[in-house]
Structures are given as C-alpha cells and as structure tokens.
N, C-alpha and C positions, 0 to 999 in steps of 0.2 A: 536627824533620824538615822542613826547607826544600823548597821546591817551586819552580818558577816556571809561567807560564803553562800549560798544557798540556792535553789529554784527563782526563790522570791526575787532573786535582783532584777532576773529579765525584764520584770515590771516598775522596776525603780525611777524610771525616767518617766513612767506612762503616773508612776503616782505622783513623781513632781509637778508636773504638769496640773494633776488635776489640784493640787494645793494652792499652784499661781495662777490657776482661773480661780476658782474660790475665794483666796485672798485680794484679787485685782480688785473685786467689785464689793469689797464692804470696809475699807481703811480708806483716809485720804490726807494719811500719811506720808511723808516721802520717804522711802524705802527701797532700798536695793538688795535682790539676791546675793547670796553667799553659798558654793560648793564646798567642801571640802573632802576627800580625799588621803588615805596614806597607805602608802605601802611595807610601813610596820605598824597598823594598828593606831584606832583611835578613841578613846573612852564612849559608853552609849549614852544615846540624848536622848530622854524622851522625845517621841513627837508632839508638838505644839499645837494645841488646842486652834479652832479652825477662827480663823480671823486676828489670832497673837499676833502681836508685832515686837521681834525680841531687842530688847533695849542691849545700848551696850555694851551697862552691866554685867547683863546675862552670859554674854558675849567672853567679857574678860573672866567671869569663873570659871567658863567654861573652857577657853583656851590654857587659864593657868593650870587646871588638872589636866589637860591634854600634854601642856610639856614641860609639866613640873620635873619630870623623870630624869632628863638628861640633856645633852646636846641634841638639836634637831637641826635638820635643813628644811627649811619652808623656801617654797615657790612660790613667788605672788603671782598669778596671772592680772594685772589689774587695766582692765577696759574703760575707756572714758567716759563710757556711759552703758549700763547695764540695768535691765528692768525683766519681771515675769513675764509680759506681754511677749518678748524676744523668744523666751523657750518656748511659747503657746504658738507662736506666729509661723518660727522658723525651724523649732523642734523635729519637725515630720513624728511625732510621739505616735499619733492614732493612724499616720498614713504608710507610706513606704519611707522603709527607712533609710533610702537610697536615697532621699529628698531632703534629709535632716541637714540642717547645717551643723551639727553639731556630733557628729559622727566619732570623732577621736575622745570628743569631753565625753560620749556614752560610755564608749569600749573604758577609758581609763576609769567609771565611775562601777561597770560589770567587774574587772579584774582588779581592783583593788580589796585589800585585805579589810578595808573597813572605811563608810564613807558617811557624810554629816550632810545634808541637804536642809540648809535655812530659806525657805520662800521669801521672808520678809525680814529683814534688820534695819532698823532704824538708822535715817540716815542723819549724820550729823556735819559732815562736812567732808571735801574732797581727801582729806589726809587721815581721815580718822582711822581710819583700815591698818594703813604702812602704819602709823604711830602709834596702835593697838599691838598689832605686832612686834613689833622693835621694841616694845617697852616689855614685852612676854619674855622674850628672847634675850635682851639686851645687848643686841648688836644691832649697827644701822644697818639699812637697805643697798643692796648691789646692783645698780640699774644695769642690765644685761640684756643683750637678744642671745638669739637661737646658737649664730657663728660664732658668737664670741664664749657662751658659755661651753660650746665646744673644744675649745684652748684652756679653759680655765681650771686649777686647779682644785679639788673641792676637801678641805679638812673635815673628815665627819666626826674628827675629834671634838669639835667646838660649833658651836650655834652658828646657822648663815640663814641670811634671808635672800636671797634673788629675786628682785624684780624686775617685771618683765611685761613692759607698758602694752595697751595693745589698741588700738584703733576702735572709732565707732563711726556710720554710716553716715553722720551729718556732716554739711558739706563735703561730700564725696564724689567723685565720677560715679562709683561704682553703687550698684545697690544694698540694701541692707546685707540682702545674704550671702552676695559675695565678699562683702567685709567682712561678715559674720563667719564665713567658710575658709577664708583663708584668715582670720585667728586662732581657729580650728584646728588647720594645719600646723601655726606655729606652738602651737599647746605639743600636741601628738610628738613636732619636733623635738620638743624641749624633751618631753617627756622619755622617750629615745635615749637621749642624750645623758639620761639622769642614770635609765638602766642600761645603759653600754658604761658609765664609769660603775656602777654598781654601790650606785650610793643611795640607803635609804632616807628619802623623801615624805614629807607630806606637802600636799598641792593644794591652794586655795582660789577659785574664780569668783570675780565681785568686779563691781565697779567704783568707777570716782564718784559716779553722782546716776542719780537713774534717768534714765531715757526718756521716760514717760511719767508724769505726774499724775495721779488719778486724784481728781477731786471730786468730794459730795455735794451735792448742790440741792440747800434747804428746801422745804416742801412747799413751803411759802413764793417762793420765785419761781415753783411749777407754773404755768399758766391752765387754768382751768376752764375746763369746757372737751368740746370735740378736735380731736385736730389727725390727720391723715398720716396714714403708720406710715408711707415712704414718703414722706419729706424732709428732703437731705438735711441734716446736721448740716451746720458752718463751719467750713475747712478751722482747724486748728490754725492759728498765727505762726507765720516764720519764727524762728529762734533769733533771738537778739544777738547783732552783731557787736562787742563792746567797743566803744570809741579809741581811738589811739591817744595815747600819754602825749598832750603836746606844753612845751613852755613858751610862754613870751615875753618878750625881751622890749628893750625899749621903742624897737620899728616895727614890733609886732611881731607875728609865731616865728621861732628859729630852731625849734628844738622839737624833732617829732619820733615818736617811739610806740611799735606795738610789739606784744607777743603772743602769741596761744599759751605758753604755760614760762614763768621764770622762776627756777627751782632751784631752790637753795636749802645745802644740809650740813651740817658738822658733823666727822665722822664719829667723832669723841662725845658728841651730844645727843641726848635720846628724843632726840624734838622730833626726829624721821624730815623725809623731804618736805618740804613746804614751799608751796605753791602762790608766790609773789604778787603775782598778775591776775588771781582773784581776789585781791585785795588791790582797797582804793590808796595812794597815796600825796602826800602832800610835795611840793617842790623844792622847799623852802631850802637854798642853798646854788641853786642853779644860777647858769651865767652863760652868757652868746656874746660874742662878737665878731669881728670880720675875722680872725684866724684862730679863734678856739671859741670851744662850748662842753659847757659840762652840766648835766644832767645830774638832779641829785632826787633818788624817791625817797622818802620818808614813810615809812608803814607803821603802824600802829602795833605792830607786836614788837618793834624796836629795831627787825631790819633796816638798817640803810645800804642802797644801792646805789652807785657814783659811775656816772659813763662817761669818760675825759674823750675830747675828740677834737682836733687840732687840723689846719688843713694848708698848703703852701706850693709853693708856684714847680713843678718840675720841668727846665729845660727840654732835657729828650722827648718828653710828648706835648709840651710846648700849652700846657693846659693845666691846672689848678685841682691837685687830688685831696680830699680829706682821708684818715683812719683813725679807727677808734682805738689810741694809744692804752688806755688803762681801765678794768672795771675794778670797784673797791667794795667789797662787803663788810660791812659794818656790821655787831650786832652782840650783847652781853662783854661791852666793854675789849673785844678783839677786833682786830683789820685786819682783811686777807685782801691782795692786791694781785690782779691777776693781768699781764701783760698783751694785747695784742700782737705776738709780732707776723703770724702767716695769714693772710688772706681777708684779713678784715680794712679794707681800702673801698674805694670807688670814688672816679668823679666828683668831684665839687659839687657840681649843681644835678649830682646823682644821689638817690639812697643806696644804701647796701641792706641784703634779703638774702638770709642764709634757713635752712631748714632744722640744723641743728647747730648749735654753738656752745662748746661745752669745754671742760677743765679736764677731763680725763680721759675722754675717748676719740682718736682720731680732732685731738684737742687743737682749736682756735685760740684758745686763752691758757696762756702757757703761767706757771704759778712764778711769780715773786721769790725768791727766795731767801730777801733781805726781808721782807713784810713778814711781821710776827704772825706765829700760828698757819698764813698761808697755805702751809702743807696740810690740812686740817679740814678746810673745807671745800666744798666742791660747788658748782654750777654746771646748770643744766638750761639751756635757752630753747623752746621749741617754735617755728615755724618765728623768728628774728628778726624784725626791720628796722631799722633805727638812719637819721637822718639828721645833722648838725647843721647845714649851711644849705642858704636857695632854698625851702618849701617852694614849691610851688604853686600857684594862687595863694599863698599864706596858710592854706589849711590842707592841703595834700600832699601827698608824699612823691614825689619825683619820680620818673623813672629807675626801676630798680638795678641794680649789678647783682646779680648773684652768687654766692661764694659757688657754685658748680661750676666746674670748667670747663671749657668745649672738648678738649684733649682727655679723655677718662682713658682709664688701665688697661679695659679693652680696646681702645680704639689704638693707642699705642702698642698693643702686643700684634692688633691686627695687620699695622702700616708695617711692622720691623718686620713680620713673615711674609708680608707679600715682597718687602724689597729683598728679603733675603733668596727666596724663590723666582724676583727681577734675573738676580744675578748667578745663580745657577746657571738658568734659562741662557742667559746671554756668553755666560762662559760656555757653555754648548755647543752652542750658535755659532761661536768663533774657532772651536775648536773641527767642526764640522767642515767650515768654511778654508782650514789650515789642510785639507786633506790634498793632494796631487796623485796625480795617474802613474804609475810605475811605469816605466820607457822598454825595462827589459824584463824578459820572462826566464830567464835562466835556472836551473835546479842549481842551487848554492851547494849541495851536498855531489854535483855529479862534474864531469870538465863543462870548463868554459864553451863557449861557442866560439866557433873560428871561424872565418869565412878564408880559404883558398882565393888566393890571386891567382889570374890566370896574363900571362901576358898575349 
C-alpha cells in the first residue's frame, strides 16, 4: 500500500492494524509481515484484496520494478520471528501512543517519502527474504549491528544489502515488549546512522519465520451442542526445544553439538546466508577417540561441515585441555578451512559455549589462507556448544567454559583508573608527610638577626 506525503499517513499504522486483525482470522497459512519503507521513493502497490495472501512471485515483480533503476542500499531489519498478532498486541495503534512498542518503525513509516505495508506474505522458509533480496540486488548480505555500521563505510555507488538480525521474545528473560521495544530502538538507531552518513536507503522489517501460526480447524471437529462461553481454551504447547547433534563412537556417545542458528554464505555466490541448523544432517565421516574427534554434517543441499577437535595433557595446569583446532566447509566442489586459534579451548571433561562464533567479526575462526577459495566464505555460529571428549552421563553436555572472560574492557579500564588514582593519592600522602616546621622566622630580604653578647 504505497502512500506519498499527506494527512492520510497519521492513519497508516491504525490502517495496518486493522488489515492484520482482518487477515489473522481467515488464512491458515503461514505467513509473515513485510514493511517496507524509502527514503527515495517507492513504486505504488495496489492494496490487497482482504484475506490475499501475497505469494512470492508477487513479491519478486514487485521488488524487481522497485530497483530495477539503479544501485540501491536495502536495510534488512530481519526478526526471528515476526507475525500480525505482534502489531495488534504491542502496537498501542487505537490506545496511547506512548504505549506502542513500536514507536521509531511508526515515526520512520510517517516521514518517509513513500512506504509498502504487506500484512501477509507467504512464508516459505527461514532464508527466503535475504535470498529474494540478494538475488534483486545481486550482492550478498552484510551482517551488521548498530556500532559497527557506524564505522562502516557505505558506496552508494553500487548495490548493498545490510543486515541486521534482531531478536524475538521466546526463551527470553524479558517480555515480549520489551524485546519488542528495544528492537525498536535498534531500528531508530540504525536509521540515524543511515541519515547522518546521508545515504539514501530503503528499509525493509519481516521476519524468519512467524510467531504465531494461526490455523482453521474443520467444522466437523467443532463439538456440537451447548458449551459455556468462558471456558478457558487449553494453554497453547511449549515451543519445541531441538535435540543436540550427538555421534557415537564405538563406547558410545563422544561427540555432542548444538547451535541456534549455523550460517554459512559465499560471498561470490547468490545462495544468501543459509541457515545449517535448521536442517537435519547425516554423520557419515565422523570419528572419536581418546585424543581427537571430528565431527562431520552432511546436509542435503551439499553443505559439508567438519569440526576437527583434538585434546592433550598440559604440564602448567597439570590437567588435560581439548580445542577445536579446524572448522572445514565443504560445498559445490570448494573447501574453506578456518582455523581456531583464540579462545576456542576448555577442559577435557569440559564443553565450550560461546554466544557468537564467527569468521569475521571480532573473529574466533580465523580463515586458512592456504585452503582454496577460504577468503570467499564466511561463518556465522549463534548461541555455540560443542563437546569432543567426557559427555557426561553419555548424553549431556558437561559443564560449560564459556568463551566470555571474567576480565572484560570495562573492568580493566576501571582497575588502571582506580590504581592510577591509588597512586596520585599516596604520592600526596608522602609528599605531605615530607613537610618540616621552619626553626627561624627571619625576613630573607631585611639583616639578619643577631643576638648581642653581653659578658
């Protein structure tokens, strides 16, 4: 639904809204929102007939007249999970707007030059969005936050894509809306950041996969008769936790691995990131024994992923470490070999648990530079456990090490100021304690004193 400037917009969020109630309850399709956003202009959409669900086809003629024109920069905002329910729920659309989680995605959807609001796009899979994109564009994806695209430099000579992952409220401390509220923020932030370098953008918010699944349920499996208008529904089922990647070896399980997301992309290939770890794999090449293990997946799209992990007695701590010496990506006939050498260790009869484990940013896995192509591709490991030696019970993962270190940047700038403020203090102290009482009062500029003798 394209707009241009006008009265009309004030109401734009309040007309979303009412399209993602309307659409929530007559599709039982899986389907996720799509914003879009520019601030140079975007071709007009018709609006979508009330219950459409846009395929997406629809999707990609629509993007390719959008930037058939020239070079663009596209911002992905892309959320782990995004559904209509979310705008309806946390929107504040019909209440105070001071209550909206969504306060920044409003103001950027008011002041933009022209803006696209899809309620429902068919969902086809977690990557379909980035690989839509990237294939419009024909440049990969730049996984980025807020600080870093700060630093960065941006060509508006030539096509960029930025993306710029963003959280969703499952398993969370916190509640939907303030996960929701502060993605919010990092939107506004980014957004900032785009007009301080003064480069024009268009902005797209969606997710990987949606939130909430709405399904029809036949008329047939109504239950017929009388039945009493508050009688609670049955709480919805926990979300499925997926099992950890375990091998085993000839004394049983030796080899245990999970992640939240393992992303792997070529930057020369238009495949976009793809997401490893929602895909099953097979083992066939693995190996354990008492001083190495090596992990091999096997994916059905042709990735292979290889974790070499080797482990030996050190003297000084008088204790038995492992580290994961080498990850190997396999895939369309190339190997990229990427090297652990900072911080990927822990105890023997420890796992290691990092949060982020990655080829380019504040990189763990440092690139090969003898391994062909190498330079080429990149990794991306989210929320990281993996364990070669000692499972514990056979089927759990050990106590973890974590790659965070107790000593963090803060904590070290805090200790050198205080000791440097130690020692101020105490050269003070000493200098204080050096003073002596003067013996004579004399004017230096007047005669001496004399005392007369008298006999």
């Amino acid at each position: 639904m394209a707009e241009s400037r006008s009265p009309s917009r004030l109401w734009l969020m309040a007309e979303t809204a009412l399209l993602f109630a309307i659409f929530s309850t007559v599709s039982s399709t899986s389907q996720v929102p799509v914003l879009l956003w520019s601030s140079d202009g975007l071709p007009a959409l018709a609006p979508p007939a009330a219950g459409h669900i846009m395929s997406t086809e629809q999707l990609t003629e629509y993007l390719t007249s959008a930037f058939g024109s020239g070079p663009r920069t596209v911002v992905l905002f892309l959320q782990d999970k995004l559904s209509k329910d979310d705008f309806t729920v946390f929107g504040g659309v019909f209440g105070n707007k001071q209550d909206s989680a969504f306060q920044n995605l409003e103001a950027a959807l008011q002041s933009s030059s022209s803006s696209v609001t899809l309620p429902a796009l068919e969902w086809s899979g977690s990557s379909a969005i980035p690989a839509l994109l990237q294939e419009e564009l024909g440049v990969s994806p730049l996984l980025v936050d807020a600080d870093t695209l700060s630093h960065l430099s941006i060509n508006s000579s030539a096509s960029n894509l930025l993306l710029i992952n963003l959280p969703y409220c499952t398993n969370s401390h916190k509640s939907c809306k303030e996960v929701l509220q502060d993605n919010d923020e990092t939107i506004g932030k980014v957004l900032n950041i785009m007009t301080d370098k003064k480069v024009k953008y268009t902005a797209v918010y969606t997710g990987s996969q949606p939130s909430r699944v709405i399904s029809e349920t036949s008329m047939s499996s109504q239950p017929v008769g009388r039945s009493l208008l508050q009688a609670p529904s049955p709480p919805p089922p926990p979300p499925a936790v997926k099992p950890p990647i375990m091998f085993n070896g000839t004394g049983g399980p030796c080899i245990m691995l999970w992640a939240q997301n393992l992303y792997v992309t070529n930057v020369t290939n238009p495949t976009a990131w793809v997401d490893l770890a929602a895909l099953t794999p097979t083992l066939t090449g693995s190996m354990c024994n008492g001083t190495n293990s090596q992990l091999v997946l096997n994916y059905a799209t042709g990735h292979v992923l290889s974790f070499s992990m080797s482990q030996r007695f050190y003297p000084v701590s008088a204790r038995n470490w492992f580290t994961l010496d080498t990850v190997q990506l396999q895939f369309g006939g190339l190997t990229a070999t990427f090297i652990g050498r900072r911080g990927i260790y822990a105890p023997a009869e420890y796992s290691f648990h990092c949060m982020s484990v990655t080829s380019f940013r504040d990189a763990l896995l440092v690139q090969n530079t003898t391994s062909t192509n190498a330079s080429n591709w990149r990794v991306n490991f989210a929320d990281f456990q993996i364990q070669g030696f000692g499972l514990a019970n056979g089927t759990n993962f050990s106590y973890a090490s974590d790659c965070a270190g107790f000593f963090t940047a803060g904590i070290w700038m805090g200790l050198v100021t205080g000791l440097l403020m130690l020692l101020i203090f105490v050269y003070g102290l000493h200098m204080i304690m050096q003073l002596n009482t003067m013996d004579r009062f004399d004017d230096p500029k007047g005669p001496s004193i004399s005392v007369p003798q008298t006999e």
